[in-house]
N, C-alpha and C positions, 0 to 999 in steps of 0.2 A: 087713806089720807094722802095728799097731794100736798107735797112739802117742796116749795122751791129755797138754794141758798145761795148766796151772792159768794161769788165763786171768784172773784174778780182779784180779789187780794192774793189765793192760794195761785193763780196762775201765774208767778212771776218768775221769772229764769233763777234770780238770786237770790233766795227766800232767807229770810231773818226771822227773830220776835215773834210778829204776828204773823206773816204771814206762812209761813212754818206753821203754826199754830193752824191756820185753817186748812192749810193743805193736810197735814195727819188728820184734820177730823174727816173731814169730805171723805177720806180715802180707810178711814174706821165706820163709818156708817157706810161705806160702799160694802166694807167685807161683811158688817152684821146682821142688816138691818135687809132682809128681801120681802118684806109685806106690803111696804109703805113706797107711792110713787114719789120721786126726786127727779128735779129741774135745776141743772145748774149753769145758771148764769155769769157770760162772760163779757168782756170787750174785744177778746180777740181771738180764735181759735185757742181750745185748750190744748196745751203743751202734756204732751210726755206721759205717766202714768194716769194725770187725772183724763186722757182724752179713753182712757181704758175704763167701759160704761157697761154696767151689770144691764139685764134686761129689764131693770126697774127704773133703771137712771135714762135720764135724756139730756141735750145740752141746748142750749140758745146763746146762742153768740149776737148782743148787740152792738151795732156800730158804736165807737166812742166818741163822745163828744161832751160837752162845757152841762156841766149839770145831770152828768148820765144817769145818777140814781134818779134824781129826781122826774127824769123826764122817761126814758128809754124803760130802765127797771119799774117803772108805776106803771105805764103803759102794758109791759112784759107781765107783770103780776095779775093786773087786772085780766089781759087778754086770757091767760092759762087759768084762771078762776082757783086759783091756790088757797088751800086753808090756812097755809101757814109758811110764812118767810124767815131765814133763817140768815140773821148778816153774821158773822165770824169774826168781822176785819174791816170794817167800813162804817155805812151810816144807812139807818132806812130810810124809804121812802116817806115823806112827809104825809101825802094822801094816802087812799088803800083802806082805811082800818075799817070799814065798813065790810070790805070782802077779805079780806085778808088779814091773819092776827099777824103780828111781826116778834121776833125775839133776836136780842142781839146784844153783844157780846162786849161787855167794857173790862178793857185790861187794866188800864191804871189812868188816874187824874193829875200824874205829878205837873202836868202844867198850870193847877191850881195855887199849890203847896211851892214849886221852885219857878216861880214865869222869868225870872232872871237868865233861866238857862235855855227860851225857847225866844226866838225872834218874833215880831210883834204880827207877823203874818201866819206863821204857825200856831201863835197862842193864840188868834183868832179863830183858824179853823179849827183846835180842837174845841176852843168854845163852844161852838155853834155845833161841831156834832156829837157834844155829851148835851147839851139841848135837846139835841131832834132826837137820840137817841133814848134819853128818857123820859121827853114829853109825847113821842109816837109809838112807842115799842108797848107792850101788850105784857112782856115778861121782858128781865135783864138778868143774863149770867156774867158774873164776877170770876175771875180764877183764882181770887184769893177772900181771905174774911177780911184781909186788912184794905184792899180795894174795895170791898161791899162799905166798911168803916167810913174809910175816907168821902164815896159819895153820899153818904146821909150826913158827914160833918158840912160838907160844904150846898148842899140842896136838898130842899123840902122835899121827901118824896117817900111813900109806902114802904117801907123794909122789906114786907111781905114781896113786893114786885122783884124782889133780889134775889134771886138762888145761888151762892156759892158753888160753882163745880170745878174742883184743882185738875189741872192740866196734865192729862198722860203725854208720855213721849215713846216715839217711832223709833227705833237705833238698826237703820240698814246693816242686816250684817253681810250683806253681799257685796257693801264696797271696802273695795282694794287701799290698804293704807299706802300713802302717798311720802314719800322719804323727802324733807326737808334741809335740805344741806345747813344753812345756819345754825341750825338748831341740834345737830346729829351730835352723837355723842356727849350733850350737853347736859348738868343739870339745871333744872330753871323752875321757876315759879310762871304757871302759866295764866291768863285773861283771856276769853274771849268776849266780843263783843263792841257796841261804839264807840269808838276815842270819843268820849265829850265830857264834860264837865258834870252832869246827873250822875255819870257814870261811878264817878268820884278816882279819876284818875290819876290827877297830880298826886293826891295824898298817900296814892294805892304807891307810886313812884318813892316819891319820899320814906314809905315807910322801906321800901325795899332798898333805897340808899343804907339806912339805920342797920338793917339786916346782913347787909352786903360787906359792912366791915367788919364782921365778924364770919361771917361766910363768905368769901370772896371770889367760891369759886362757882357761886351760882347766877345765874342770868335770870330776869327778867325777859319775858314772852309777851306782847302784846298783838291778837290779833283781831283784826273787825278794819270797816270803813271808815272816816271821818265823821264824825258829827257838830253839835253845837259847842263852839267853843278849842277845837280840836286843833289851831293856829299855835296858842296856848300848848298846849300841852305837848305837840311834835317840837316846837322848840327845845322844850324840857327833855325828852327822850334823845334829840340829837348830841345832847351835850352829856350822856352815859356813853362808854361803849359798853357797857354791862346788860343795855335795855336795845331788845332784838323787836323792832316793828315790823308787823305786815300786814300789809291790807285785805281785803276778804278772802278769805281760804277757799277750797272746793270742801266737800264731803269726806273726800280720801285726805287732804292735808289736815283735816279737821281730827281726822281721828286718829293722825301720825301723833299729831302735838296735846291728844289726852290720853295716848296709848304713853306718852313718852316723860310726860308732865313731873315735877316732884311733888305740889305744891300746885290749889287751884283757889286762885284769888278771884272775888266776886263784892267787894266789900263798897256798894252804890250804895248812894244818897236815897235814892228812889227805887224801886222795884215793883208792879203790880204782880207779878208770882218772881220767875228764875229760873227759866227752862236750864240752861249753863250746869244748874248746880246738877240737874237731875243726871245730864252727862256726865258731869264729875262722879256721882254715885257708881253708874254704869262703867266706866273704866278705872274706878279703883284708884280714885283720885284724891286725900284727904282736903277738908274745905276751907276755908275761911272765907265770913260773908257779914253781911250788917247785921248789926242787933235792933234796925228800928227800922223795919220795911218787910216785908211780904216775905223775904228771904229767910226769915225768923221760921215761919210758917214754912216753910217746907225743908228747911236743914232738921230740925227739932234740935236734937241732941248729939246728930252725926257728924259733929265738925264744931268750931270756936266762930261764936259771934263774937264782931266787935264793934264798938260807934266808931262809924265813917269819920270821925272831926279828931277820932284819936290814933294818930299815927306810931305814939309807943308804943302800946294796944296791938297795932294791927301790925307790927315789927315784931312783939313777943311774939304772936300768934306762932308767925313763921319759924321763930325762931326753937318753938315748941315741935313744931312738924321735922324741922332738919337737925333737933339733937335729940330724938328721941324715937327708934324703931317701935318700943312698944307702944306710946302714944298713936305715933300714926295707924299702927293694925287696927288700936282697938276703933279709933275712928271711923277710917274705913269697912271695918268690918257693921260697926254701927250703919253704912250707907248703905252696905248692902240689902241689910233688912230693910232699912227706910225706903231704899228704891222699890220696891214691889207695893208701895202701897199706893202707888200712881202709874194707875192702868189708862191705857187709850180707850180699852175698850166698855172698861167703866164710867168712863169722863163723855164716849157718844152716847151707852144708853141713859145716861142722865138726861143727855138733852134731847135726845128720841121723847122719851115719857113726859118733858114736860110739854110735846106737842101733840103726842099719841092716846 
């Protein structure tokens, strides 16, 4: 079988979210999978571990330019006669389906459910490629039941066409933890991820005000890029000196500040899964997270949901984890087990067989 996958998304220097997400897969079906040919497709030479190609794998590097799937990658697909296209992190081609089946990969629709929190040029583009995505695509993987849910609430479309497959995660143990002076010696409640408003930020803020005068001697951690809405909410944070901001981490500060963590807040409006929390598992992090979004589904029982809109709620929470050693063990202990049931290497051969 001759399987190409749009590589385009895992190729990026500062990987997040998704594209995180495609780079551990491309590089889980590199280590499993030696029967089946792969072609992966890029815009620009591939960078770093993915440019390291088993002797089943090949690369095609197209120029980029204004419409690249549509144009460059349909061309690329048709030329290699592929059975089967695999988008990760992007949108398929519109043509093809005659030589080529396509499957591809929708993470979450919250710009259906919150479009107040996406600018009207972003809500367009995701419009247009959960369109092309699930009126071209052949098969569609979800990485949660609650994102499979949310696209049959909002479009017509075959259930069957939906496979559920939850997301494994990669945890490099080769890199070097990276020492964060703000934060050294500190207790804190940590965040990772986009300053934006989905995120549910402010209220994440506020509740840790509420928290904070009864504990006062713990800080607030916020880390990730800016997002939508994010003008807002650094105002808010500059006016704490309790609330520690920084902008995107490396790998090594990434795992100083969950090696270091008290307390690992994750409690968005939105979620299509929560890779965050599964970190949180892996370094022994107790959780707090939503009780009405996809994070439901992959916490179970190893940590305290709460609704996003309740800031007493989500101040208890905390306040639970920092006056209580036994509650937190048995938590964590709770994620320990929960983390083993989200393999990478489960999560590729799912999507191997439904091509193979």
């Amino acid at each position: 079988m001759k399987i190409g996958i749009d590589a385009s998304s895992a190729n990026k220097k500062n990987r997040t979210g998704v594209e995180k997400y495609s780079y551990d897969l491309i590089q889980t079906i590199k280590k499993i999978d030696s029967e089946n040919q792969y072609v992966l497709y890029s815009r620009d030479n591939l960078k770093e571990d993915l440019l390291k190609l088993p002797s089943n794998f090949s690369s095609s590097v197209l120029k980029n330019c204004r419409f690249w799937t549509q144009i460059k990658l349909f061309k690329a697909i048709k030329n290699d006669k592929l059975d089967y296209l695999l988008v990760p992190g992007s949108i398929v081609p519109v043509l093809g389906n005659f030589f080529t089946r396509k499957v591809s990969v929708i993470h979450d629709i919250a710009f259906l459910d919150y479009p107040e929190y996406y600018s009207r040029t972003e809500f367009m583009r995701q419009k247009i490629a959960l369109f092309i995505n699930t009126k071209f695509s052949q098969k569609i993987i979800t990485v949660s039941y609650f994102t499979k849910e949310k696209i049959l609430e909002h479009l017509k479309i075959d259930e069957n066409k939906i496979d559920v497959i939850n997301i494994g995660i990669n945890i490099d143990k080769n890199i070097k933890s990276i020492e964060i002076s703000a934060v050294k010696n500190k207790k804190y409640i940590f965040y990772i991820g986009r300053i934006e408003h989905k995120k549910n930020i402010l209220n994440q803020i506020k509740a840790f005000e509420i928290f904070n005068k009864e504990f006062p001697d713990y800080k607030l951690v916020l880390a990730g890029p800016d997002g939508f809405g994010s003008n807002e909410i650094n105002k808010k944070i500059e006016s704490n000196k309790n609330i520690i901001r920084l902008g995107y981490v490396s790998g090594g500060e990434k795992k100083y500040l969950f090696e270091n963590a008290s307390i690992f807040t994750f409690v968005s409006f939105y979620e299509g899964f929560g890779i965050p929390i599964l970190e949180a598992f892996y370094y022994n992090i107790p959780i707090v997270t939503s009780n009405s979004t996809a994070t439901v589904e992959v916490l179970s029982d190893a940590g305290f949901t709460v609704s996003p809109n309740n800031i007493n709620k989500i101040a208890l929470a905390y306040k639970k984890y920092a006056s209580s050693e036994k509650v937190r063990e048995e938590k964590i202990n709770k994620g320990k087990i929960r983390f083993k049931d989200f393999s990478l290497d489960n999560e590729a051969k799912k999507i191997i067989s439904i091509m193979v």
